[in-house]
N, C-alpha and C positions, 0 to 999 in steps of 0.2 A: 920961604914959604913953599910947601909942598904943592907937587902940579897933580890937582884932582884930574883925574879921568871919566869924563862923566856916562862914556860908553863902555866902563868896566864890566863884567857880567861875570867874575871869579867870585865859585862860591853858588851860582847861581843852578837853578836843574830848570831846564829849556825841553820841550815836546814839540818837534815839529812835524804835523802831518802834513802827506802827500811828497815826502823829502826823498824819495828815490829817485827826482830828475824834476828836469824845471827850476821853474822859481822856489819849492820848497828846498831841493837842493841845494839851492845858492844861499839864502838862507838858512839853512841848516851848519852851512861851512863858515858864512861869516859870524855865525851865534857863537859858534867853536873856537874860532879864531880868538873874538874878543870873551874868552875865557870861560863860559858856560860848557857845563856836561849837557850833550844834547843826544834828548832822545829822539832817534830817527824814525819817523813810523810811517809807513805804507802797506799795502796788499799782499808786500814781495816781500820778505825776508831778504831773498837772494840780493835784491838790487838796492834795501837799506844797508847792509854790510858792507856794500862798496861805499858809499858816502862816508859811511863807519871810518872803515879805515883810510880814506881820504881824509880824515879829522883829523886822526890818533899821527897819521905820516907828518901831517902840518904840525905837528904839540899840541894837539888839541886831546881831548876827552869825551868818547860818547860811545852810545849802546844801540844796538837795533830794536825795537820789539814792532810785529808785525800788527796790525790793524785794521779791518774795515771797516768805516766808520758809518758807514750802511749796513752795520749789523750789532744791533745794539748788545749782544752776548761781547763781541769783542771787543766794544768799549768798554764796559764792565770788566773784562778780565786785562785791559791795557792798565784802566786806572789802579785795580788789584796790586800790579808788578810793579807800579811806580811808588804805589805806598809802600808795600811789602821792603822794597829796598833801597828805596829813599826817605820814606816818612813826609815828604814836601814837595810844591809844585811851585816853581815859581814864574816861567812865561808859557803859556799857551799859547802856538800859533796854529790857527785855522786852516790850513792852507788843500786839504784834499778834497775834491770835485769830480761831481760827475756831469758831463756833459754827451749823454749818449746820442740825443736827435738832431740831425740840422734839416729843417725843411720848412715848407710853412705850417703856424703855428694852426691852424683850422685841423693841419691831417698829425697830431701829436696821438701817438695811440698811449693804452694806460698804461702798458709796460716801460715805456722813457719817461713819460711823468710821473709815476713811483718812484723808478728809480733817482731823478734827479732832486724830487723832494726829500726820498730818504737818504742821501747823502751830502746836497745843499741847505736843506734846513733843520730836518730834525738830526743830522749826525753831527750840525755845529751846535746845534739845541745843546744838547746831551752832552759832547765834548767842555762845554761852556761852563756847565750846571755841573758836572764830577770836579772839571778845572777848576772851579773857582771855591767849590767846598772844600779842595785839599787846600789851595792858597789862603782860605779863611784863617785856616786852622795854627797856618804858620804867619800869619800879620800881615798878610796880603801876596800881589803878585801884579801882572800886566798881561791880559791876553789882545790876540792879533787878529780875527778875521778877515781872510783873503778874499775881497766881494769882488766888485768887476766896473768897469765903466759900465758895462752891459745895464748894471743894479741904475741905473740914473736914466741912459735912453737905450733902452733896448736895441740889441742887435740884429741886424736882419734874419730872420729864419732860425732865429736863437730865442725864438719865445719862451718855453720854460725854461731855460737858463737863465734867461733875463730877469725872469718872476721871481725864481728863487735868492738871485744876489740882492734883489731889490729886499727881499724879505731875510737876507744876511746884514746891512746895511742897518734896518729898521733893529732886528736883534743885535745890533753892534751898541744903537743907544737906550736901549732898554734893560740890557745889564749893566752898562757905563750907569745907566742912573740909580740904579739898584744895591749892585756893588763896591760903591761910590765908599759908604759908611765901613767897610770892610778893606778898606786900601785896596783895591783893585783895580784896577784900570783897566779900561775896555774900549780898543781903536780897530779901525777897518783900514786896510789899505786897496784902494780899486786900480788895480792894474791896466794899461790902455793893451794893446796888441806886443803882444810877447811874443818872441821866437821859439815854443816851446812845441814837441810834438805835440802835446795837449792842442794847442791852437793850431793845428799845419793844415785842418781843413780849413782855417780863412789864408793864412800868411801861405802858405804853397800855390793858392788861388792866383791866378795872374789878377782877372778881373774884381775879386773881391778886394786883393790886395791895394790894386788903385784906389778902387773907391774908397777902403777906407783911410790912403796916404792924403785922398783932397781933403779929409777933415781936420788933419793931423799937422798941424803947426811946422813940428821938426821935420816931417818928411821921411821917416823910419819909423821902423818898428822898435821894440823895445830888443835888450838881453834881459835873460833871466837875473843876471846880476843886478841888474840895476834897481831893481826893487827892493834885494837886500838890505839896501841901505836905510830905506825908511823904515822898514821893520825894526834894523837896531836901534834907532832914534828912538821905537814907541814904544820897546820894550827896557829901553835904558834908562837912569837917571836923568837924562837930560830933558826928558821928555815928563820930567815929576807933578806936571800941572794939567796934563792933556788925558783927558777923557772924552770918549762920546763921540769924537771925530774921524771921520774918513777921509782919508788923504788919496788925491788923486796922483797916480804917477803913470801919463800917457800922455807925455809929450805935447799936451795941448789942445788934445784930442775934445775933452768937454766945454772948451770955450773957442773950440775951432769952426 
């Protein structure tokens, strides 16, 4: 009897935002690994190309194209080049963020709260709703939103960061239930504290850093890699029954 692989992804066309470093990164390389053409997408051109050919070095397959998904002209012209030259979409991962304020949430002025709604909720809005019409069109797909523990108990001084994952989390099961009828799959993965420049004004923090290791089970913080992993579970076969769910991976952080 033949040994199915049920994390195959050959054959597959993969989009990962926010993939020039961090966790999109790491994800981006393990999507490539297990056989999907992946497209890399962030702000930088310069700094998806390297991922690029970190893929193509490993035997992998994938393209750059550049995006900010806080600007909706460049969503439109990302989903354009994926049609234009693949005709099909098949995993969606959410993963680019802005997180420009940390203070208290009382002194948030309107400039960080634009910005972090236009790029935490309406750029996964948007990426969602293009994603899932090209995945329609070819008999379905599986998309990823990267939300946050934040999205469950808010983080200190992370107020509208908080607001918005909580409202990535709520848009994770409201397309899972929508896009259900159109094979699609729609999962969240909430990240606990990750080692990523993205986060280095808490994890660099001595004092923040403790406080938030006394809630944290394992006593560490995260790799970006390690998230990896559950993203290819939710975007692979194995994962053929699960919609609608947010997977926690933060060390214990939410029942610590």
């Amino acid at each position: 009897m033949a040994e199915i692989n049920l994390f195959d992804l050959t054959g597959k066309v993969a989009l990962v935002t926010g993939a020039s470093r961090g966790i999109g990164e790491s994800i981006a390389k393990l999507l490539g690994q297990y056989g999907a053409h992946v497209i890399v997408s962030s702000r930088k051109l310069d700094a998806c190309n390297k991922v690029v050919d970190d893929i193509v070095i490993a035997g992998g397959s994938a393209e750059a194209i550049a995006c900010h998904i806080g600007e909706m002209e460049q969503i439109d012209s990302l989903f354009a080049a994926i049609t234009q030259k693949h005709g099909k979409l098949d995993i969606l991962v959410n993963n680019a963020a802005a997180n420009p304020y940390f203070g208290h949430i009382m002194d948030t002025d309107l400039s960080a709260f634009q910005k972090t709604v236009d790029v935490n909720i309406r750029g996964y809005f948007f990426m969602s709703t293009q994603g899932a019409k090209l995945m329609k069109q070819s008999g379905g797909g599986s998309i990823v939103n990267v939300a946050s523990v934040n999205g469950v108990i808010p983080g200190d001084y992370q107020g509208i960061y908080s607001i918005t994952k909580a409202a990535v989390i709520s848009m994770t099961h409201a397309f899972a239930k929508e896009c259900a009828q159109f094979n699609i799959r729609v999962n969240g993965l909430l990240p606990g504290g990750t080692d990523t420049k993205f986060a280095s004004a808490l994890v660099d923090n001595p004092k923040i850093l403790k406080q938030m290791m006394h809630h944290v089970p394992m006593k560490r913080v995260a790799q970006p890699d390690e998230m990896a992993g559950t993203v290819l579970y939710l975007v692979s076969n194995a994962s053929s029954y699960t919609t609608g769910t947010a997977i926690n991976v933060d060390g214990g952080y939410l029942i610590g």
